[in-house]
C-alpha positions in Angstrom: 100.4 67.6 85.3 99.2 71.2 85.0 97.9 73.5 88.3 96.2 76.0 85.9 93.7 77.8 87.8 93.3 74.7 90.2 92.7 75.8 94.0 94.0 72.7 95.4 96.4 70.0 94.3 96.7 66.4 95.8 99.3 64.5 94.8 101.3 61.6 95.8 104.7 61.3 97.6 105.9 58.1 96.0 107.2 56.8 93.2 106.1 59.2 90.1 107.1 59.2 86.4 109.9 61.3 85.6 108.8 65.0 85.8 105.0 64.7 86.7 105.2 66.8 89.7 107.9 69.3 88.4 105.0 72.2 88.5 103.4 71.2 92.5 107.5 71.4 93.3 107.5 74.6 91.8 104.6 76.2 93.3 105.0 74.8 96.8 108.8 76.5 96.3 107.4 79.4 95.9 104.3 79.3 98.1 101.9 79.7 95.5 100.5 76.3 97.0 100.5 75.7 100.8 100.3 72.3 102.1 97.2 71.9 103.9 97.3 68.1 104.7 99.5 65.5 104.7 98.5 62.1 105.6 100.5 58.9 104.3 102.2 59.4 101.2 99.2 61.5 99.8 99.2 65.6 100.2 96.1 68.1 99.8 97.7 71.5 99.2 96.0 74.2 98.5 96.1 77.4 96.4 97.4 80.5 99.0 97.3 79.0 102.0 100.2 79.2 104.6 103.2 77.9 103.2 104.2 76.7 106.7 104.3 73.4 105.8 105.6 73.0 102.2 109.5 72.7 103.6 108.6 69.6 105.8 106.8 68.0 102.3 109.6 69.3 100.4 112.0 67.7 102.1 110.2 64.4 102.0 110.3 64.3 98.2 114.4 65.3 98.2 113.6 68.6 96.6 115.7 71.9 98.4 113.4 74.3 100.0 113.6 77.8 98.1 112.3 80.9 100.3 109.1 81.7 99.5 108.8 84.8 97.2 105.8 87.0 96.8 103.0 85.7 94.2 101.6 88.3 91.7 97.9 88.3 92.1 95.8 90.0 89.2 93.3 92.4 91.2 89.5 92.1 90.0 86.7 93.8 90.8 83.6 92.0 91.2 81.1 93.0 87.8 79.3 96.2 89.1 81.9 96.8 92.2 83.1 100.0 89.9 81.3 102.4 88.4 80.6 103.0 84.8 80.9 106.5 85.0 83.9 108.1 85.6 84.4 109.6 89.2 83.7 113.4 89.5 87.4 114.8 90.1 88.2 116.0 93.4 88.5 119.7 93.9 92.1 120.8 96.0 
């Protein structure tokens, strides 16, 4: 199972085949992924949201909690947000 570019990921809490949710471990770890909801054995997480949860879901499927490190975001402008030109420089 790949997260890609996915903005959320549901997956199950059961039984799974051996290393199928080795990448939604990873990324709720790190708190790429925050769980969002939880109901039964299924769990909707979802691309940057609070990671306030993911130790609780964690702990569920026997994996250690790791603490949450930073996640590099690329920055993008929205087309047209940046000027074509270059800025006139600023004078002191």
């Amino acid at each position: 199972m790949g997260l890609y570019d996915a903005e959320y990921a549901l997956f199950q809490l059961g039984p799974t085949a051996p290393g199928e949710l080795d990448q939604v471990v990873s990324a709720l770890q790190r708190g790429e992924f925050g769980v969002i909801d939880n109901q039964g054995q299924f769990v909707l997480a979802r691309r940057g949201a609070s990671a306030a949860q993911n130790v609780e879901v964690l702990t569920k499927m026997g994996y250690p909690p790791r603490p949450a490190q930073p996640v590099k975001q690329e920055l993008v402008a929205p087309k047209g947000a940046i000027p074509e030109k270059p800025l006139p420089k600023r004078k002191p």
